[in-house]
C-alpha positions as CSV (number, residue, x, y, z in Angstrom):
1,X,26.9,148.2,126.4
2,X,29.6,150.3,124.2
3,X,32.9,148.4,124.0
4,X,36.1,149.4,122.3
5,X,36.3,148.9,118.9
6,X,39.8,148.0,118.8
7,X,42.7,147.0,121.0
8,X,45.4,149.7,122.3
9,X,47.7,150.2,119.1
10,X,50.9,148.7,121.4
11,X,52.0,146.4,123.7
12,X,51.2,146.3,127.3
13,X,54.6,146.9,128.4
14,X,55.0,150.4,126.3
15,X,51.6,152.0,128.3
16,X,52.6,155.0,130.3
17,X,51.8,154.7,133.7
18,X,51.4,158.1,135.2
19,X,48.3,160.0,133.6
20,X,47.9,163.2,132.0
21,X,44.6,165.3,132.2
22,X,44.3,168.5,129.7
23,X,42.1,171.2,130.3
24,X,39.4,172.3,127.3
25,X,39.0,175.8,126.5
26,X,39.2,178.0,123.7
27,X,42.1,176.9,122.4
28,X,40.7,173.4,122.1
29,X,37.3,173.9,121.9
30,X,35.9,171.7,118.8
31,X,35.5,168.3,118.3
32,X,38.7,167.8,116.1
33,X,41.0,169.0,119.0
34,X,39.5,167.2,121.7
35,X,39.9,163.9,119.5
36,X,44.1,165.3,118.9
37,X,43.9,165.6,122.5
38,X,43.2,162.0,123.4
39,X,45.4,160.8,120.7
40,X,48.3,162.6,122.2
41,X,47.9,160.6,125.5
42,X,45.4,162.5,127.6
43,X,43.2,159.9,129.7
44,X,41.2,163.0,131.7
45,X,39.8,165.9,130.2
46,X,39.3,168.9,132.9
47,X,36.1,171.3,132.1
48,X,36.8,174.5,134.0
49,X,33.4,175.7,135.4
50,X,34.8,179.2,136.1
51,X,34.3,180.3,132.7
52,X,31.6,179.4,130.1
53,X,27.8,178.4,129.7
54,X,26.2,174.7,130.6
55,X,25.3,174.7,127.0
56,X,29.0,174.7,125.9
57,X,29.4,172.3,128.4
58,X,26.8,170.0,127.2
59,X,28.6,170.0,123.5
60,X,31.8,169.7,124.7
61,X,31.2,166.6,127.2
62,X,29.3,164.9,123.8
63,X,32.5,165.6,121.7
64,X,35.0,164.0,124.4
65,X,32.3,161.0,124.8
66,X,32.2,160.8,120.7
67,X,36.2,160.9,120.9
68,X,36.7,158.4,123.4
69,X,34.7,155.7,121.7
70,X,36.2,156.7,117.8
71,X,39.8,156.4,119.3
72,X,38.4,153.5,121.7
73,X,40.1,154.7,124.6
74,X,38.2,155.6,128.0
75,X,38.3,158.9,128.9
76,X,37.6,160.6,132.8
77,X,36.1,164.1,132.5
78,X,36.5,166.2,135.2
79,X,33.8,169.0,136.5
80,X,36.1,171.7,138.3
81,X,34.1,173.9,139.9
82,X,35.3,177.9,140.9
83,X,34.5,177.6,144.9
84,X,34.5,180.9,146.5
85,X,37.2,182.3,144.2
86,X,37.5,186.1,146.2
87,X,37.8,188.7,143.0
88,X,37.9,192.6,142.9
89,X,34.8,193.9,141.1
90,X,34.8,196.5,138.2
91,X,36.1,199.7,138.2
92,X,38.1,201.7,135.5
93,X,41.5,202.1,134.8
94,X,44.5,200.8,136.8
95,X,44.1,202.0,140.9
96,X,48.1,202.8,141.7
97,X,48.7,201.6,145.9
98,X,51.7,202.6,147.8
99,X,52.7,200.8,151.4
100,X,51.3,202.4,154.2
101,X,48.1,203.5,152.3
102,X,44.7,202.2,153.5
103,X,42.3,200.7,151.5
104,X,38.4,199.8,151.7
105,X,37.1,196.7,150.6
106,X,32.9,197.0,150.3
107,X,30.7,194.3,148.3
108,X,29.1,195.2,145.0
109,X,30.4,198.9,146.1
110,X,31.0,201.5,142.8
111,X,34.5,203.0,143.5
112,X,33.9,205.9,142.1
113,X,31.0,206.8,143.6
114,X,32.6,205.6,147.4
115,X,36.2,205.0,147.1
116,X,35.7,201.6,148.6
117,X,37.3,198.8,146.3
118,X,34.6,196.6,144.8
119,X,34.4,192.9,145.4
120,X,32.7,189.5,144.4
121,X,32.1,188.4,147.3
122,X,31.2,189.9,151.1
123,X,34.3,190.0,152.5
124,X,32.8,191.9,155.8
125,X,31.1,188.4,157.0
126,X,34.7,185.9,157.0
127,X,38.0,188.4,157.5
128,X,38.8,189.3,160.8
129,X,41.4,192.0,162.3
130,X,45.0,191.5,161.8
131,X,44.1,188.3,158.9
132,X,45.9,188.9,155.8
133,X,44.5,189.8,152.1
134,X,46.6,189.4,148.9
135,X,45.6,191.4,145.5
136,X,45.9,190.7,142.4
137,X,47.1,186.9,143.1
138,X,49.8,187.9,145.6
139,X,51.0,190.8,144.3
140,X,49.9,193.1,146.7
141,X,49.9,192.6,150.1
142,X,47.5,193.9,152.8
143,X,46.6,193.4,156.4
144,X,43.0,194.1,157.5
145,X,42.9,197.1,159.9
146,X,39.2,196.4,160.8
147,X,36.0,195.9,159.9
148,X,32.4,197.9,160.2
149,X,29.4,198.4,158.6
150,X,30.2,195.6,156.0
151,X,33.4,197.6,154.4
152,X,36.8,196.1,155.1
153,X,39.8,198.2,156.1
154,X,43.4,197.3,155.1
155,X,46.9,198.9,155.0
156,X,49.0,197.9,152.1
157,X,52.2,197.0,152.5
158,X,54.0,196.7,149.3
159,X,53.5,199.1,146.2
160,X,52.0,198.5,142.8
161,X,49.1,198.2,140.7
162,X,45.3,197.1,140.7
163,X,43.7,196.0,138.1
164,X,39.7,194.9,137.8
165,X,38.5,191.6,138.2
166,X,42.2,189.9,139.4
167,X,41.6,187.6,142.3
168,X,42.4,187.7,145.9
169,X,43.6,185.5,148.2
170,X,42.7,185.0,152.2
171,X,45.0,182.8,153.7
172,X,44.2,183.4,157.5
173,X,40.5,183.3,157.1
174,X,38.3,180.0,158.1
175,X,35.3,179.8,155.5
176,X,33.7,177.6,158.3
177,X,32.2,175.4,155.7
178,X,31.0,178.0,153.3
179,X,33.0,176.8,150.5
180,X,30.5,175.6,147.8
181,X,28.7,179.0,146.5
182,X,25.2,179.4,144.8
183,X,27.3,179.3,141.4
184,X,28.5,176.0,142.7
185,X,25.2,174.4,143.5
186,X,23.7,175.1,140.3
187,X,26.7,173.2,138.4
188,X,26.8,170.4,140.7
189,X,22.9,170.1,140.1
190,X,23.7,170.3,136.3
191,X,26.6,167.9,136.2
192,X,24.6,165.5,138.0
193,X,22.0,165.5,135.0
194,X,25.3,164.7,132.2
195,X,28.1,162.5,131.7
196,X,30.7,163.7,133.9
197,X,33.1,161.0,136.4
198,X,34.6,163.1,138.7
199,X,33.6,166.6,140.6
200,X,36.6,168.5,141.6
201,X,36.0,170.6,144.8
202,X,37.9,174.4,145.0
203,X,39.4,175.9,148.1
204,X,38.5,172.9,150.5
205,X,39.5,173.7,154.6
206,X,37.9,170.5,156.2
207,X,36.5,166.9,155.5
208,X,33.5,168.2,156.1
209,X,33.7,170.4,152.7
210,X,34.0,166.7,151.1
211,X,31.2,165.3,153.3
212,X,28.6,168.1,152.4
213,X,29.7,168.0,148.7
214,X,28.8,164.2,148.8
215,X,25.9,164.5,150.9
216,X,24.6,166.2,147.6
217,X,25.7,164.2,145.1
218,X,24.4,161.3,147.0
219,X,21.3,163.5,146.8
220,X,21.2,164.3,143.6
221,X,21.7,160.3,142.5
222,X,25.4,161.3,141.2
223,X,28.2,158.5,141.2
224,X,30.6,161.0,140.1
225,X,34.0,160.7,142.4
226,X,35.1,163.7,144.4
227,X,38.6,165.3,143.8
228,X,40.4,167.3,146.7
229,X,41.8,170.7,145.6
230,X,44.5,171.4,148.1
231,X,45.3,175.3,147.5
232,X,44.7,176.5,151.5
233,X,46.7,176.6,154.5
234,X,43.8,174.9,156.5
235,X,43.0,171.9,153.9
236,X,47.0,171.3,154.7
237,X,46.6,171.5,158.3
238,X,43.7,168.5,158.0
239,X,45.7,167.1,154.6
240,X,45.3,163.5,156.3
241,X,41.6,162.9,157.4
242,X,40.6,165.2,153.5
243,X,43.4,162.4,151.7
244,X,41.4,159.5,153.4
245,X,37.8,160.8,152.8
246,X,38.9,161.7,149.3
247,X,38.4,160.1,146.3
248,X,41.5,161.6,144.5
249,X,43.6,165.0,145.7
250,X,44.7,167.6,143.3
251,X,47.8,169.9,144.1
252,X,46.7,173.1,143.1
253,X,50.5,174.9,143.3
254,X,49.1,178.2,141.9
255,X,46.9,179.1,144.7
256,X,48.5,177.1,147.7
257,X,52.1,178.7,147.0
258,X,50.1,182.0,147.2
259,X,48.2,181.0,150.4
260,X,51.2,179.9,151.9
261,X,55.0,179.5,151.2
262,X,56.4,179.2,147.7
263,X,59.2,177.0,149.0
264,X,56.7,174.7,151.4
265,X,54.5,173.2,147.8
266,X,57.3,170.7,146.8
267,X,57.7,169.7,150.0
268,X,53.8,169.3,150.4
269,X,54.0,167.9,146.7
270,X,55.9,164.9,148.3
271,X,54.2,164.7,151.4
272,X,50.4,164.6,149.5
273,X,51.5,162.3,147.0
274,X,52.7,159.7,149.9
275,X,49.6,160.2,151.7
276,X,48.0,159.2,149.0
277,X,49.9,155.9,147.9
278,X,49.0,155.2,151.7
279,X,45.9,155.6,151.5
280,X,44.8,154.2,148.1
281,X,43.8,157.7,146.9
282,X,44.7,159.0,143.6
283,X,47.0,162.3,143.6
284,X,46.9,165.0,140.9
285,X,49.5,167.5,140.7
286,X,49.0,170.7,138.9
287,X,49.3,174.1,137.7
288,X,52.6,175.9,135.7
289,X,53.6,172.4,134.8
290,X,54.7,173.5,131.5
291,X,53.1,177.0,130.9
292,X,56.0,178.3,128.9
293,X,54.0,176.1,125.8
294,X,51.5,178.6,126.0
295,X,53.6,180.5,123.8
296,X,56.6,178.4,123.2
297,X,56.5,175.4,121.0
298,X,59.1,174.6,123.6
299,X,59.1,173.3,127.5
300,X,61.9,175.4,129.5
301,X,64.6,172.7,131.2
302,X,63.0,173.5,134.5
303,X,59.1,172.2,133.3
304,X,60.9,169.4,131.8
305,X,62.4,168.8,135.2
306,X,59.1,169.0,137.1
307,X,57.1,166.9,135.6
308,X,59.8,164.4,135.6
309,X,59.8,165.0,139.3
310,X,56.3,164.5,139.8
311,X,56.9,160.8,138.0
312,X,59.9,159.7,139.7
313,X,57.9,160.6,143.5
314,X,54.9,158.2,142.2
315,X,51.6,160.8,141.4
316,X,49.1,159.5,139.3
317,X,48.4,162.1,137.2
318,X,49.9,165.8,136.0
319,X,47.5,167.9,134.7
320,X,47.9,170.8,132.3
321,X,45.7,174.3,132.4
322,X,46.3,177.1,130.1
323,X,49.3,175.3,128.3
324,X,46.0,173.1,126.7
325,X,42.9,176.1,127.3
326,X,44.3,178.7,126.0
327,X,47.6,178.3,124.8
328,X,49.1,178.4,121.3
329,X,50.4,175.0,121.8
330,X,48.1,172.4,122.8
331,X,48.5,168.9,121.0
332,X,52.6,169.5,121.1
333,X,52.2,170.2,125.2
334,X,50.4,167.0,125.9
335,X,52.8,165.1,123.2
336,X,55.8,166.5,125.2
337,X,54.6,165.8,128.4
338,X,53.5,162.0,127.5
339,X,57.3,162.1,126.1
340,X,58.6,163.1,129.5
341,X,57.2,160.5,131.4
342,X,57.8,157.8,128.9
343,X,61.4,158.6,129.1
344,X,61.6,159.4,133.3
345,X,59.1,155.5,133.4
346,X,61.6,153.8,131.2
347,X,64.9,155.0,132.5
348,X,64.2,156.2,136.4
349,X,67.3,154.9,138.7
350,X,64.3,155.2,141.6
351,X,61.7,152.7,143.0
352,X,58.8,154.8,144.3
353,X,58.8,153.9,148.1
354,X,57.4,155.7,151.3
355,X,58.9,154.9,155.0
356,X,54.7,154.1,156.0
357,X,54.6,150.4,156.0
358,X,50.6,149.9,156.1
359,X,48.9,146.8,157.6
360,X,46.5,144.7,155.2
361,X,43.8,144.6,157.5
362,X,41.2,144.1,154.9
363,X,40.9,140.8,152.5
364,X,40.9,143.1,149.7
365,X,44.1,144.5,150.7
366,X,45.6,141.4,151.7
367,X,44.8,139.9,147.9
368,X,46.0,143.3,145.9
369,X,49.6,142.5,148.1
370,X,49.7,138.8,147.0
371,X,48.6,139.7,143.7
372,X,51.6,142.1,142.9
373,X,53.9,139.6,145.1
374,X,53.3,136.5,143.0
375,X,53.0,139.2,139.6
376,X,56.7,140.4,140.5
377,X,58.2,136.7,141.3
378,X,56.2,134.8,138.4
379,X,57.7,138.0,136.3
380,X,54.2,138.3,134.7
381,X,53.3,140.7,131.5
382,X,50.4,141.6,133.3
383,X,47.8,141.9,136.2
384,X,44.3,141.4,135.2
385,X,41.6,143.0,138.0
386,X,38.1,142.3,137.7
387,X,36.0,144.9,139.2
388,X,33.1,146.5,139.8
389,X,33.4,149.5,141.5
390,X,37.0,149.8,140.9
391,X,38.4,149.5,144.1
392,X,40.5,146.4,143.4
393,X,42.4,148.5,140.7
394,X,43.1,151.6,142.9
395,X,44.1,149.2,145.4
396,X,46.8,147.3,143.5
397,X,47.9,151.0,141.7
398,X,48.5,152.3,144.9
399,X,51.5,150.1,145.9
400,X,53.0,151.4,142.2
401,X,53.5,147.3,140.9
402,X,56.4,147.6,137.6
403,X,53.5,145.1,136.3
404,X,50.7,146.8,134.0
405,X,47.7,146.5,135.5
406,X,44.4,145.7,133.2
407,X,41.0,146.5,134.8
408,X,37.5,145.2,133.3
409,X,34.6,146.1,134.4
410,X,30.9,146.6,133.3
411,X,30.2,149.7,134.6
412,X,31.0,152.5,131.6
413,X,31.4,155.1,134.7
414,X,33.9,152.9,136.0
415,X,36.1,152.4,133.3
416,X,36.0,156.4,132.7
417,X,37.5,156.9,136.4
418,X,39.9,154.5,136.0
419,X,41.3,156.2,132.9
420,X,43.0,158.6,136.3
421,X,44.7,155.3,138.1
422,X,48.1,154.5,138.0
423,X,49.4,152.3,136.2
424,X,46.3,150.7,134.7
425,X,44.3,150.5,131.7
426,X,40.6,149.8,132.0
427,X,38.1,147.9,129.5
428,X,33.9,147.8,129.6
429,X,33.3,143.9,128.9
430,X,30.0,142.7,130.6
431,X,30.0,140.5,133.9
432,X,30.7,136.6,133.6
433,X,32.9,134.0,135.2
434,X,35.2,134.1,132.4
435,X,35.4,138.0,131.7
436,X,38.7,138.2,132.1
437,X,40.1,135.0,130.0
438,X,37.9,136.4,127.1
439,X,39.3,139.9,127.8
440,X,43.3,138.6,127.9
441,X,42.1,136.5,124.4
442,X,41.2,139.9,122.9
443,X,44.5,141.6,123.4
444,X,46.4,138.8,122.6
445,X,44.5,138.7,119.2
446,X,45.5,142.2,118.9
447,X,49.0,141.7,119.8
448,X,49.0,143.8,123.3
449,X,49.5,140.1,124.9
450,X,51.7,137.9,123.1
451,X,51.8,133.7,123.3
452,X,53.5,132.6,126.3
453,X,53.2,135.7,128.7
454,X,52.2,134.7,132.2
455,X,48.9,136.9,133.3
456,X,48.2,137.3,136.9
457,X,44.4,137.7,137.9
458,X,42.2,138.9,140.8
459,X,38.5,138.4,140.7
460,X,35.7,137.1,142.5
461,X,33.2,134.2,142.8
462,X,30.5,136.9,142.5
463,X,31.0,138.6,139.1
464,X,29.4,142.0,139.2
465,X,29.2,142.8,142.8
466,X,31.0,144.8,144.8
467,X,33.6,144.2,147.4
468,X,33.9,140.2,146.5
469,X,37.6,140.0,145.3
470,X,38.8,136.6,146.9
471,X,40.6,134.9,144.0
472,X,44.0,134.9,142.5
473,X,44.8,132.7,139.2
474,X,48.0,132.6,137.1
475,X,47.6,132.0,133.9
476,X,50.0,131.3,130.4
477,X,48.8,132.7,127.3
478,X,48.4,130.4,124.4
């Protein structure tokens, strides 16, 4: 078992508590920047599996492992995979549309053999009369007229310009459980054969996207945790039963402002990140969080004011895409957004609270309540969670305690996915009655705990298995 080599360079009460996860790509794609990365406070590190090979992959997941254990900080990494992302096919040159002109949609077709518009995927078998289909990521707007013989008819309704290979966007059609593609299958087989934590799923509608994607995982002997991406209008009209079967949501803005309203996201924003404080499920909100640093060495006041926002409402995690993939920028944007919510933690005139009062109707629940209660009143440095699957920590982070929370566990995949939870810095020591003592002696050897702080803890009688949290102690540091 691999353990840190030393303890965190500062003080328990200077951790940041929301969580930052950067996205590896071209920009940042050597050892030496994914180390830069870490050290500039990212805890997740986001693999997009639209692009590239699984043998860049492969060296890219042994870099951030190699990185995580130099800098001895755990580290999630996230397997996003593309989902039925709908894309016009090849054709040359820029196609100029005016409104009122119709347009054919035809699979694989050559458009200038046929005329039809070429796409990646069969559109014929999903899109209906009278459902809507947006070009070149919202750009251009059509309505489908009708479909026959597999081609898909559409009037436009705005002018401007095509381009090959942009995406498109069907926000009235029901995939009907057809969400995870043959691309898809192959990655999820391969990431179940590396070291990945989490499996983000694209373009989700129903629970029962998250249910099949689990039903293989399960299959395939992955632990990996499953990440809701809410971009569609039907994962919003079931956003409560996909936030409970969850085990962390993502609020993909990019694709859900385009598959619904612009001005409905923040309030959705809000609305996802409460569901998942109620619900002990991590949120993750993303996309054009600071995308001005893919050029600027700069965030505009308005970045700087969203990612604030996304602290002061209570989400666990912002996440940055191009700003760190592909931008000119990427150690200074995750420096700058670390900055931003070290400042908006330290100096917020807001408790994060929701109108939901939930009931403790388990004993784990009833403990993690207690546990923050007496924490807050003893005004304790820290609370200490033992746990094996992690459950305990999520727990406790979702009711946002102003205490640090400290998780130890001896499960390495643990510790990785609870580098995502709020709040809570997690260690790899191996079970025993005392792990947590001989943990709180480490950092107070290494000056994160100092003499006298009060430590609250929550373990069980049964080190090492799961689901047997039943004890609180209180203990001064000497």
């Amino acid at each position: 078992m691999k353990t840190t080599h030393q303890a965190p360079n500062r003080h328990s009460s200077e951790f940041k508590r929301t969580k930052i996860i950067a996205t590896v790509g071209p920009a940042t794609n050597s050892y030496d920047s994914i180390l830069e990365l870490i050290k500039a406070g990212a805890n997740g590190i986001r693999l997009n599996f639209s692009h590239g090979t699984h043998e860049e992959r492969i060296k890219q997941i042994k870099w951030i492992r190699k990185a995580s254990h130099e800098y001895g900080k755990p580290v999630a990494i996230i397997q996003d995979i593309q989902g039925p992302k709908i894309r016009l096919g090849d054709f040359d040159g820029v196609i100029t549309v005016q409104t009122g002109q119709s347009l054919a949609f035809e699979y694989n077709a050559d458009y200038e053999r046929s005329g039809h518009l070429p796409t990646q995927y069969d559109l014929s078998k999903k899109v209906k009369r009278g459902e809507r289909i947006l070009l070149y990521d919202g750009k251009i707007r059509t309505t489908v007229t009708s479909v026959k013989d597999g081609i898909v008819h559409a009037t436009v309704e705005n002018d401007g310009i095509l381009i090959k290979r942009k995406g498109m966007n069907l926000p009235d059609t029901t995939f009907g459980g057809d969400i995870i593609t043959l691309k898809d299958k192959k990655d999820i087989v391969f990431g179940s054969t590396v070291d990945i934590d989490y499996v983000a799923l694209s373009f989700i509608q129903t629970v029962d996207d998250i249910k099949n994607l689990r039903k293989m995982l399960v299959n395939l002997g992955s632990k990996a945790k499953i990440i809701a991406k809410i971009e569609t209008s039907a994962a919003l009209d079931n956003i409560d039963e996909i936030t409970i079967e969850s085990d962390a949501v993502m609020i993909a803005r990019g694709d859900l402002a385009i598959e619904t309203m612009h001005e409905l996201v923040p309030i959705m924003q809000r609305k996802i990140i409460g569901l998942g404080q109620f619900h002990s499920t991590p949120t993750i909100v993303a996309t054009h969080m600071m995308s001005s640093m893919t050029e600027s060495p700069d965030p505009t006041r308005a970045e700087v004011s969203d990612v604030a926002t996304a602290v002061l409402v209570g989400a666990d995690c912002v996440m940055l895409s191009d700003e760190t993939a592909n931008g000119k920028y990427p150690i200074e944007a995750v420096k700058m957004m670390k900055k931003i919510i070290r400042y908006t933690e330290d100096n917020s005139p807001l408790q994060v609270t929701f109108n939901q009062q939930r009931e403790d109707k388990t004993k784990q629940s009833a403990i993690c309540h207690t546990v923050i209660e007496l924490a807050e009143r003893l005004k304790a440095t820290a609370i200490v969670a033992e746990t094996k699957s992690g459950a305990t920590a999520f727990q406790i982070a979702s009711r946002r305690p102003k205490v640090p929370i400290i998780a130890v566990t001896s499960d390495q995949l643990v510790c990785n996915q609870l580098a995502l939870c709020y709040g809570t810095k997690s260690f790899l020591r191996p079970n025993g009655k005392y792990a947590a003592s001989k943990l709180t002696d480490w950092l107070l050897r290494g000056k994160v705990l100092n003499k006298g702080d009060v430590i609250v803890t929550a373990s069980g009688q049964y080190p090492g298995v799961v689901g047997t949290t039943d004890t609180i102690k209180v203990r001064v540091l000497e």
